[in-house]
Each structure stands twice: as C-alpha cells, then as structure tokens.
C-alpha positions in Angstrom: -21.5 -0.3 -16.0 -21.7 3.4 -15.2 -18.7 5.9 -15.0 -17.0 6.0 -12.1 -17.4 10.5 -12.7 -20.8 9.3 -13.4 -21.5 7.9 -9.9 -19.6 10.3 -7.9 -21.5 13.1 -9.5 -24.6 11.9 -8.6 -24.2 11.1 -4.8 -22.3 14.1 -4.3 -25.2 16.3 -5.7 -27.5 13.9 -3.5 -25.1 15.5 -0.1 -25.7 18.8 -1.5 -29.3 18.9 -1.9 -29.1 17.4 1.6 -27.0 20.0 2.8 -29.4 23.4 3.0 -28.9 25.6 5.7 -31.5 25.2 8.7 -31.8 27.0 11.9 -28.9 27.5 14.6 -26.6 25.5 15.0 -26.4 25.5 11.3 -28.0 22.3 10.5 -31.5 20.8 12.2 -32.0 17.7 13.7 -33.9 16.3 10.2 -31.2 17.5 7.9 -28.3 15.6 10.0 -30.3 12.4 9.6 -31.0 12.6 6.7 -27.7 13.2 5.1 -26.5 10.2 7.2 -28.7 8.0 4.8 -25.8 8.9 2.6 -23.3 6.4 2.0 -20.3 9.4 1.6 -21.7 10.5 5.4 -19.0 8.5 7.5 -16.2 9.9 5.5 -17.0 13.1 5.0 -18.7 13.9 8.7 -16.5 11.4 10.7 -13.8 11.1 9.2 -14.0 7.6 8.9 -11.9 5.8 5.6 -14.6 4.1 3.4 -12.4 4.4 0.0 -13.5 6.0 -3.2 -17.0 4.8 -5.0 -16.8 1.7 -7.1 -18.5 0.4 -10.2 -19.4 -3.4 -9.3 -21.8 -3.4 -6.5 -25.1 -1.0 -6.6 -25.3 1.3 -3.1 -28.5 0.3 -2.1 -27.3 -3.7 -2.5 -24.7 -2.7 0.3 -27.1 -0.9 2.3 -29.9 -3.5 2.0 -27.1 -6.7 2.9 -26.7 -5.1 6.5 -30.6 -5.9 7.1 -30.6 -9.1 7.8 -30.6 -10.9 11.8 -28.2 -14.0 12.2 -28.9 -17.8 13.2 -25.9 -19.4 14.4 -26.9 -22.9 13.3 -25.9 -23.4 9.9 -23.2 -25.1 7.2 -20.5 -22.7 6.6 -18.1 -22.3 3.7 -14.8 -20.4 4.0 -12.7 -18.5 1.2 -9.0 -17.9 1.7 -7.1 -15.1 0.3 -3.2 -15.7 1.1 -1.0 -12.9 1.7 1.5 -12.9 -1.0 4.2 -9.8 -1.6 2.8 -6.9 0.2 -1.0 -8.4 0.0 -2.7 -9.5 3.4 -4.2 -12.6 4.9 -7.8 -12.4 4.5 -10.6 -14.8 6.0 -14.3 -14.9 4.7 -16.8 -17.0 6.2 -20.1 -17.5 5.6 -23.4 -19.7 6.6 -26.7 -20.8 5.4 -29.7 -19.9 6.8 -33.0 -20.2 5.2 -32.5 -19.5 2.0 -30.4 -16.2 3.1 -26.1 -15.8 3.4 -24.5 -15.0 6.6 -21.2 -13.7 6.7 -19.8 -14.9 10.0 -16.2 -13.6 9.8 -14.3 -11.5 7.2 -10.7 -10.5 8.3 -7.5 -9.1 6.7 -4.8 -10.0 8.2 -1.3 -8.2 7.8 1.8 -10.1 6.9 0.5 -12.7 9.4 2.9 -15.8 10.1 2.1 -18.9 8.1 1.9 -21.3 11.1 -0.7 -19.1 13.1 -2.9 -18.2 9.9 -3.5 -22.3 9.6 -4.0 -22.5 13.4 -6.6 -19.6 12.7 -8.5 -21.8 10.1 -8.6 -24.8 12.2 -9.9 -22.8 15.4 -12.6 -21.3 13.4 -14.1 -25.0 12.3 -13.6 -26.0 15.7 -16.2 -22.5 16.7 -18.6 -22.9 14.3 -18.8 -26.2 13.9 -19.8 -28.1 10.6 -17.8 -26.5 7.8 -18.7 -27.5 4.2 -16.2 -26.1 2.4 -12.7 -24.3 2.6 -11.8 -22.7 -0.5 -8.5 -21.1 -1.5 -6.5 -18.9 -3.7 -4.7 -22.0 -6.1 -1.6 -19.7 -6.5 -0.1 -20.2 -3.2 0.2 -24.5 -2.7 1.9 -23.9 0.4 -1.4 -22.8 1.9 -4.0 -25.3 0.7 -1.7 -28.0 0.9 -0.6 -27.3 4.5 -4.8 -27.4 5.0 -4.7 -30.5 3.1 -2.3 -32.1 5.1 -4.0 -31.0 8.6 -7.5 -32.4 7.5 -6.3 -35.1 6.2 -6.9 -35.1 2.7 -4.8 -35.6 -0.4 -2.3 -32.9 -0.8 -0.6 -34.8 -4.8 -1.4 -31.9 -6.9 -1.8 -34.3 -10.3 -4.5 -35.8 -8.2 -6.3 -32.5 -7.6 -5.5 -31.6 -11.6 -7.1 -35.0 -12.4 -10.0 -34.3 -10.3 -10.9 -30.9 -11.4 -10.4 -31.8 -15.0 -13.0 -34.7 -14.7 -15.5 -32.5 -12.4 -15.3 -30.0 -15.2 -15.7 -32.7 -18.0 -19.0 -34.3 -16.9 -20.4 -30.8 -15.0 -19.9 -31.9 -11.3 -19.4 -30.1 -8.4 -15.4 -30.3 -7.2 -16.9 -29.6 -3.8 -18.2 -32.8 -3.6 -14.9 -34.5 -3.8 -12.8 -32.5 -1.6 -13.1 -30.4 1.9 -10.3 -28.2 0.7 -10.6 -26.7 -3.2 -8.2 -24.5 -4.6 -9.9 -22.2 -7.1 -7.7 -20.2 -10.2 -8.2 -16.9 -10.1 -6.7 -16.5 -14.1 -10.1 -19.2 -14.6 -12.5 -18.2 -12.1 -11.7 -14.7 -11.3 -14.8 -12.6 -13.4 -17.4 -15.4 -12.9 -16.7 -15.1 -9.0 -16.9 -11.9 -9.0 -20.2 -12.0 -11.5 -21.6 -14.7 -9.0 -21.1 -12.7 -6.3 -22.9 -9.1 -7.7 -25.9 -11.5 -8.6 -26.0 -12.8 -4.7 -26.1 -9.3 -3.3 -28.5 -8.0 -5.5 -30.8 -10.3 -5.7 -33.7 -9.8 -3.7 -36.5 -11.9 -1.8 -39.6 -11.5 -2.6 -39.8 -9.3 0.7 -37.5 -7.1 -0.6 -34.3 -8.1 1.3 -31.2 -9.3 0.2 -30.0 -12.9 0.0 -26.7 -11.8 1.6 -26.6 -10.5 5.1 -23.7 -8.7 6.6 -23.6 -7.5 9.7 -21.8 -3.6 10.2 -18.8 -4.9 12.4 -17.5 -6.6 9.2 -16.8 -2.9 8.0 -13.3 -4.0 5.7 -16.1 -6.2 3.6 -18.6 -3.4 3.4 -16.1 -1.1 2.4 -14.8 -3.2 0.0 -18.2 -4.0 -1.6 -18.9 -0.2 -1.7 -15.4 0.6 -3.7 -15.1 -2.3 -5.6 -14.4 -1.0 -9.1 -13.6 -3.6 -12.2 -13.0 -3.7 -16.1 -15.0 -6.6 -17.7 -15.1 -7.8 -14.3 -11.8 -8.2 -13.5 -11.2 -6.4 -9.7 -9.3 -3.1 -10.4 -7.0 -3.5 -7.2 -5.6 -0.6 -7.2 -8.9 1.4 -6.8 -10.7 -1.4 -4.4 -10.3 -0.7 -0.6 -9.3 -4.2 1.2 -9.3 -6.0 -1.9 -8.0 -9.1 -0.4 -11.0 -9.6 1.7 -13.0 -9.4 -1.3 -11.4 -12.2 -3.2 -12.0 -14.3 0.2 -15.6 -13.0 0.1 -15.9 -14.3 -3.4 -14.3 -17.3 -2.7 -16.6 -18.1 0.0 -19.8 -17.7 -2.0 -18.5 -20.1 -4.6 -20.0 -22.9 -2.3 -23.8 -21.0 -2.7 -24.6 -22.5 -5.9 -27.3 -20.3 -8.4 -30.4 -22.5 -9.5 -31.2 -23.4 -12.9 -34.2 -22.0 -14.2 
C-alpha cells in the first residue's frame, strides 16, 4: 500500500495546481468547480470534517460508490458494531439489486441504551422487509444473544461454537443455519476488511462500482476515505467513524465473491 506522506503529497499538489489565480473575485467560475472534484474540497473550503486520508480504499473507488440509483426491493443483510467502552453503536445495512450493493442505512450511534438499540434492529426489518442476515461483533453476547432471543433462535453458545466449527469443517456457509451470526473480529477482522476493498473496487463492465452509496450516508464515506490499516488490520486511531466501518464490513460478509 502507499505511504500515507505519499498520498497526501500527491492530492495536495493536485489542490494546488487547481488553485491558480483567475480574474476578480480571485478565483473563476471553472477553477471553483474544478477544485471541488477534489476529495480535500469539503474540508478545506467548507469546513466540513472528512478526517485525514487513508491507505485502504482508492479515492476514485469512494467517488465512483456514490454513482449508483437505488431499488428498494431487495434482500438485505445487516452488520452490527456494539458500543463497547467509549466506542458507539453502529448500524450498516445493505441490499441486493442486480448484481450491484445498496447501502440502505449506516448509523453511529453514541452510548445508545441497550434496550432501544434492539428495538432499532427490529424496526428496521419490520421497514424494509425481508432481511437475510443480521451479523454481529461476537465480543459482545449480550447483543446477539438478546437478538437471538427476540427472533427466536437458539441463543446456547456451545450450540453456535458447534455450528460454526462444522460450517468451517466441510466449507458451508454459517449463514445458512442461522438469522443471527456472530462474526470474530481476532478471525475474521483482515479478510473482512480485504472482502470489502475487493467489493468497492471492483468495477462492472460499465465502469461502475458494485457498491452504491448514497451521499447522506456521509459517516461511511468518510470512513471509507480515511480508513488507514497495517496488514489489514483497521488502524483505529487514524480511521474517522471506525465503528461504522466494522458494521459496513460486517454487512458485506453476506455478499459472497464467486469462484473463478
């Protein structure tokens, strides 16, 4: 992966190129739009926070994901990131359509209360109707068993241990066995977060991206855009809203690569 000095130099010598005087009122008309094609534009023109640049996710992936129009009619798959110490609650949803991903909602949610945050889960099924898959962070049971519990489905954790060993054993798809999947970060963490820089970078044969995001979801864009990792583990410390990212990459665990 590139330097992160590597990166910055560039696009900041990409806003200064951009940034030659024109006539009165110091900048034309062509100039401002065309330094607005720069991803540094918000925050250094309207002050907006968009974090630092990362290392994971190529700009123009970012920029091309917010290309795509939505179709509400769709399987979903949800990833859960529960707030834990000073972390926050965040939500990822996404859908299916024609061969293209739809994030639907992607939330952060601060120091939320743990009844409300499952109440939030369930009303979001009941809105967009047919949900595949819920999965969550594995290091916090009292979340994905609580889900367990409210769908229905066996909460035992040696029964989920069992199941996941013998998914793993004979190559199935846990998925297929339960609504509700708690996924190890310590296990699954860097191929997630592989998984998901294939998905948004990968492009149709028309040119656009198989992930489509729509620019109200700004927390996930920003994320995407400062994610920065070592060996593909997530650098949290340097990645804006990293909790929505680890529900984004938790959601795409459902959208399953084929084998060539």
């Amino acid at each position: 992966m590139p330097s992160k000095e590597g990166i910055m130099m560039q696009w900041f010598h990409e806003l200064e190129s951009m940034s030659e005087e024109g006539p009165y009122p110091i900048y034309s008309q062509i100039q401002i739009d065309k330094a607005r094609l720069s991803p540094e534009f918000p925050r250094e023109y309207e002050l907006q926070y968009i974090g630092e640049v990362g290392n994971i996710f190529s700009v123009a992936s970012v920029e091309n994901c917010q290309k795509i129009e939505y179709n509400p009619n769709a399987k979903k798959s949800t990833g859960l990131d529960p707030s834990y110490g000073s972390s926050n609650f965040a939500i990822v949803a996404t859908q299916l359509v024609d061969g293209k991903i739809q994030v639907i909602h992607a939330e952060e949610y601060n120091r939320p209360n743990f009844t409300e945050m499952i109440d939030q889960i369930w009303g979001m099924k009941q809105k967009y109707g047919h949900v595949t898959n819920i999965y969550c962070d594995a290091t916090n049971p009292e979340v994905w068993q609580a889900l367990k519990r409210e769908f229905g489905e066996s909460y035992n954790e040696q029964y989920i241990k069992d199941q996941i060993a013998d998914c793993r054993k004979y190559n199935l798809h846990i998925e297929d066995r339960m609504f509700i999947v708690p996924v190890p970060f310590s296990v699954e963490g860097a191929k997630m977060l592989q998984h998901t820089k294939w998905l948004l970078e990968e492009k149709e044969e028309d040119g656009s991206s198989l992930i489509a995001i729509d620019k109200r979801f700004d927390k996930l864009l920003t994320a995407l855009r400062t994610a920065w990792a070592n060996e593909y583990k997530l650098d949290k410390e340097q990645t804006s809203y990293n909790d929505i990212l680890d529900a984004f990459r938790l959601s795409l665990t459902f959208f399953k690569r084929a084998k060539s």
